[in-house]
Structures are given as C-alpha cells and as structure tokens.
C-alpha positions as CSV (number, residue, x, y, z in Angstrom):
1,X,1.9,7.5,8.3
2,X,5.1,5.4,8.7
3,X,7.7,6.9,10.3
4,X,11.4,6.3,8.8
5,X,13.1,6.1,11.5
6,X,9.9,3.8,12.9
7,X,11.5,1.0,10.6
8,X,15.1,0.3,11.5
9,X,15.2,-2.4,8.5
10,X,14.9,-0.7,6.3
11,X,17.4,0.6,4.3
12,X,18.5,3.7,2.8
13,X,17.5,4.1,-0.6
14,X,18.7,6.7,-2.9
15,X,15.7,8.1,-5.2
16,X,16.4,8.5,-8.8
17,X,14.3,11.3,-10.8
18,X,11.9,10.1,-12.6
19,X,13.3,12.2,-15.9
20,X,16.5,10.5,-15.2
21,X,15.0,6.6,-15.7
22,X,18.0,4.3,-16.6
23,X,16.9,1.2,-19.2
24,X,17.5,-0.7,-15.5
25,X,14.6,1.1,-14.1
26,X,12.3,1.1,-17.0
27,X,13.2,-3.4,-16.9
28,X,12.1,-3.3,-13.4
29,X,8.9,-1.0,-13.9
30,X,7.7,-3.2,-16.0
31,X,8.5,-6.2,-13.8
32,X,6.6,-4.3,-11.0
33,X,3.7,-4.1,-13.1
34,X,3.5,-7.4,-14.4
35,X,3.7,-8.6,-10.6
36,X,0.8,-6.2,-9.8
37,X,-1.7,-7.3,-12.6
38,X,-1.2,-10.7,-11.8
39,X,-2.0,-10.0,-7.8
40,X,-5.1,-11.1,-7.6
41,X,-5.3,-11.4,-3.1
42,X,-3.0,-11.5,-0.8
43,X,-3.7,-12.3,3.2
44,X,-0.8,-11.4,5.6
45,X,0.4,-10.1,8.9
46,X,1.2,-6.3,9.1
47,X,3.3,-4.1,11.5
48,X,2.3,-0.5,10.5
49,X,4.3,2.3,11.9
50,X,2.9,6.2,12.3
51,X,5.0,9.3,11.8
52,X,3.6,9.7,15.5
53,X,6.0,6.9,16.1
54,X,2.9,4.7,17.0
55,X,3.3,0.8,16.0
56,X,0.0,-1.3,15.5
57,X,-0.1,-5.0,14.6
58,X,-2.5,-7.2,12.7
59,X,-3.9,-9.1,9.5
60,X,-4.6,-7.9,6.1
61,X,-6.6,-8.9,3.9
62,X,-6.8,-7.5,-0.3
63,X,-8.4,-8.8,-2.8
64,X,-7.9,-6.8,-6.4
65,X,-9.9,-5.3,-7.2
66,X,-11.1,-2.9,-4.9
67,X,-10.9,-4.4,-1.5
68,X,-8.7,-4.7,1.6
69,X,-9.0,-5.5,5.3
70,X,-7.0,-4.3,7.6
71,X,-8.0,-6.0,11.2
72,X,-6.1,-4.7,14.7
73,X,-4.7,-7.0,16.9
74,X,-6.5,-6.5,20.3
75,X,-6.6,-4.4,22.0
76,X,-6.8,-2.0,19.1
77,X,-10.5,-0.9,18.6
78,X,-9.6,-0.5,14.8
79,X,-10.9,-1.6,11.5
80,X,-10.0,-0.3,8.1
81,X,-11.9,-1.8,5.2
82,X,-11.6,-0.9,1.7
83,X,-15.0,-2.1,-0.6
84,X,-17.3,-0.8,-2.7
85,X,-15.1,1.8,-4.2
86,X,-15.1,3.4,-0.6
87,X,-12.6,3.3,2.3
88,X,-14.2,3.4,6.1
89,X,-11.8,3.9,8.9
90,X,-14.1,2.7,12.0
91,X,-13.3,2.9,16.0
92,X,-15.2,0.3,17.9
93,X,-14.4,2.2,21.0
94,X,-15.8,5.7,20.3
95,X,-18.4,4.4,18.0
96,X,-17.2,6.6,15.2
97,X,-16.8,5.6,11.2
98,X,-15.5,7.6,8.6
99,X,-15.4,7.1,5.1
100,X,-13.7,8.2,2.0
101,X,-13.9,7.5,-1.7
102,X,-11.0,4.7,-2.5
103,X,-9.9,6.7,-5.3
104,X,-9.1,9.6,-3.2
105,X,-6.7,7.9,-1.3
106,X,-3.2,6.7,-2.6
107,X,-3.9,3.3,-1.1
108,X,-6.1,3.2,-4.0
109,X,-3.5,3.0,-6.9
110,X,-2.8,-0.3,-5.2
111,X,-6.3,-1.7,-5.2
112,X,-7.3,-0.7,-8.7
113,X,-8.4,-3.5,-10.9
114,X,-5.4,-2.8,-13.1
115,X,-2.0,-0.7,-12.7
116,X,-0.6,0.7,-16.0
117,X,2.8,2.0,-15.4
118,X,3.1,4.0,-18.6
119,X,-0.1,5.0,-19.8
120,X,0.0,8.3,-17.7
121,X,-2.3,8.0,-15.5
122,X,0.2,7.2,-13.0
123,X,3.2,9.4,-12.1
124,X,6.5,7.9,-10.9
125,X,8.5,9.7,-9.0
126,X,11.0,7.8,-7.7
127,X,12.8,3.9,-8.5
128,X,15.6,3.3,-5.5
129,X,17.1,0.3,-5.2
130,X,19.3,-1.0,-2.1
131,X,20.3,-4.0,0.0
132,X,18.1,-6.3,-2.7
133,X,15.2,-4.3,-2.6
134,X,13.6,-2.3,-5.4
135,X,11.2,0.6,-4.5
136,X,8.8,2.6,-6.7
137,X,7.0,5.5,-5.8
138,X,3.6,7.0,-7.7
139,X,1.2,9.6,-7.9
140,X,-2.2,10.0,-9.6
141,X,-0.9,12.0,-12.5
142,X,-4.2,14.3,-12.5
143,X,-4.3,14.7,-8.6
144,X,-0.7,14.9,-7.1
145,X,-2.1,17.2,-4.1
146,X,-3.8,13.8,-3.1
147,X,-0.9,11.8,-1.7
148,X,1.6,9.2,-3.0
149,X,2.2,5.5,-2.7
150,X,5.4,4.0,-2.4
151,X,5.6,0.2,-3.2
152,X,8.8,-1.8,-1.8
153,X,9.5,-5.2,-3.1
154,X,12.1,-8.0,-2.3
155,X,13.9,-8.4,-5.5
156,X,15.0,-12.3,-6.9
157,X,12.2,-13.3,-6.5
158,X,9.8,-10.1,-6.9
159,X,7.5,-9.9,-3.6
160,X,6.0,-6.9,-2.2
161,X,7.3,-6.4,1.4
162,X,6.1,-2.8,2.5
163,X,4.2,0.2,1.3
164,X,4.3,3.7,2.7
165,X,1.6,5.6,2.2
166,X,1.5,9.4,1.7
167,X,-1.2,11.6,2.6
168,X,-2.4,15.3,1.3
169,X,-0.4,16.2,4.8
170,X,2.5,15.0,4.0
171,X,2.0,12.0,6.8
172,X,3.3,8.5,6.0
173,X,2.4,5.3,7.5
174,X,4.6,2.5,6.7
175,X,3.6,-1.3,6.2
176,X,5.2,-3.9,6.5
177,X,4.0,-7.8,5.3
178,X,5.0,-11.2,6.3
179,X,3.8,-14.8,6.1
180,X,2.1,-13.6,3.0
181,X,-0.3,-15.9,1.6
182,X,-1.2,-15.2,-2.6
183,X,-4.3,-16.7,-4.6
184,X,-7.4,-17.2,-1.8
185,X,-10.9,-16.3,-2.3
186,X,-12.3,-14.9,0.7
187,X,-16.6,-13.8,1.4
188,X,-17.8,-10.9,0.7
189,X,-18.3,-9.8,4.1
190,X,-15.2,-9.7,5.0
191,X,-15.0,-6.2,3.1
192,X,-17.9,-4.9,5.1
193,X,-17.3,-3.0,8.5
194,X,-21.8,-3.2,8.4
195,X,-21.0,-6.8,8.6
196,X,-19.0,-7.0,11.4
C-alpha cells in the first residue's frame, strides 16, 4: 500500500504492454527470473510506505520458499510473518492476528519455491525501465481479481531494490530494501508469530 508519491526516488517509469514485449524485454524477463530462482534468502532493512501516506521502518527477513519476516521498528506493535503456506498480520497492541493463505496474496508470487516467467501461470503486465532500473509487474494468470506484484531491480548488476504490492482494493504498499544481505540460513522460529 505504497504510495507513489510516498517515494520521491523513485522514478517515472513508462509501462510497456505486455502484447507489445520488445526482444529487450523478453532478455530481461528472463534475467529476472534467473535472479529469482537463484534467491534462495535475503535479510534487509525496509522503509514501507502506505497509500495512507504512512511510512514504517524495519527488518525483513525471506527465505524461498515460503517464508518472510517482516519485524517493526519500535514502537510499531507489528509483525508480519509469512510460513507454512500462510500469511499472519499480528498487532501486539490490540492483541489481534489475522491470517491469510500465502497464495492469496500477491506477496506470494514472490515467495513461491519457484517463478516461471513463461509457463502461464504468471501474467505480466508491465516491463518499464528508467534511470537504470528495470521493473516487472505480474498477476496470478487464473486469479487477476487477487492483486498484483510489481518487482523493481537495480540493473548492472541485477538486485531487487523495491516491490509494490497490489491488493484486491486497488491499495499499494511500497518497499523499499537496503543493506541487503543474500545466502543465510536463519531457525525456523523466526517464521512463527506463536513463537514469538
């Protein structure tokens, strides 16, 4: 639920149609999904944004596949934890949890244990590029109504930088990644809000 204008960094990027896909785009599809298959985890700092224009700051966690952890700086009462093929949103301070299958949400494209890019399970919808940054945004082919994900990397070398996540609502929420650290192995637990 990352606002656009919640970002001033980022820049404009003109969207493409996905019937209109350039022998450029389908070189840096397949780049993308090469990069993704070989993610294995990544632990890094976030900024999120909201379309309510709300900014929250902490560390993620995501281990492919299947799991993610996305920890609140304080004094944020919030935990989201993706694990056991179920995402749980909980609030420490009104004592409430809520949970939804993974692959209900677009976040789950993302944390599936692999990402075919032309095998049509996938949709894409858009490749921009801009200012050295290639983005890619996809739909569950089947269940459009569902949301979208849109996946920005750093280009030279490939590196995901930010995702913006679109909900059945139509509400984004942007992240953004830095001091990104690739290739850990990280407990179990961590993936557990019953653990915490």
């Amino acid at each position: 639920m990352i606002a656009r204008r919640a970002l001033l960094a980022a820049p404009l990027l003109l969207a493409l149609p996905a019937a209109a896909t350039t022998a450029t785009d389908h070189a840096d599809i397949a780049r993308i999904g090469t990069w993704l298959n070989a993610l294995r985890s990544l632990k890094a700092r976030f900024i999120q944004a909201a379309d309510s224009g709300q900014i929250s700051r902490g560390t993620a966690w995501l281990v492919r596949p299947g799991r993610m952890r996305f920890e609140y700086d304080k004094p944020s009462p919030l935990l989201l934890v993706a694990g056991g093929g179920q995402l749980t949103f909980h609030d420490s301070e009104l004592g409430q949890t809520t949970t939804i299958p993974l692959a209900r949400t677009p976040l789950g494209i993302l944390l599936a244990e692999r990402i075919d890019l032309d095998d049509g399970s996938l949709k894409i919808l858009a490749v921009e590029r801009d200012a050295g940054l290639i983005s890619l945004t996809l739909t569950r082919a089947a269940t459009p109504g569902e949301g979208s994900l849109t996946l920005i990397f750093r280009d030279r070398p490939l590196i995901l930088v930010q995702w913006i996540v679109t909900d059945a609502q139509r509400r984004q929420t942007r992240v953004s990644l830095s001091d990104m650290q690739f290739g850990a192995t990280y407990p179990d637990s961590l993936f557990s809000v019953s653990d915490q």
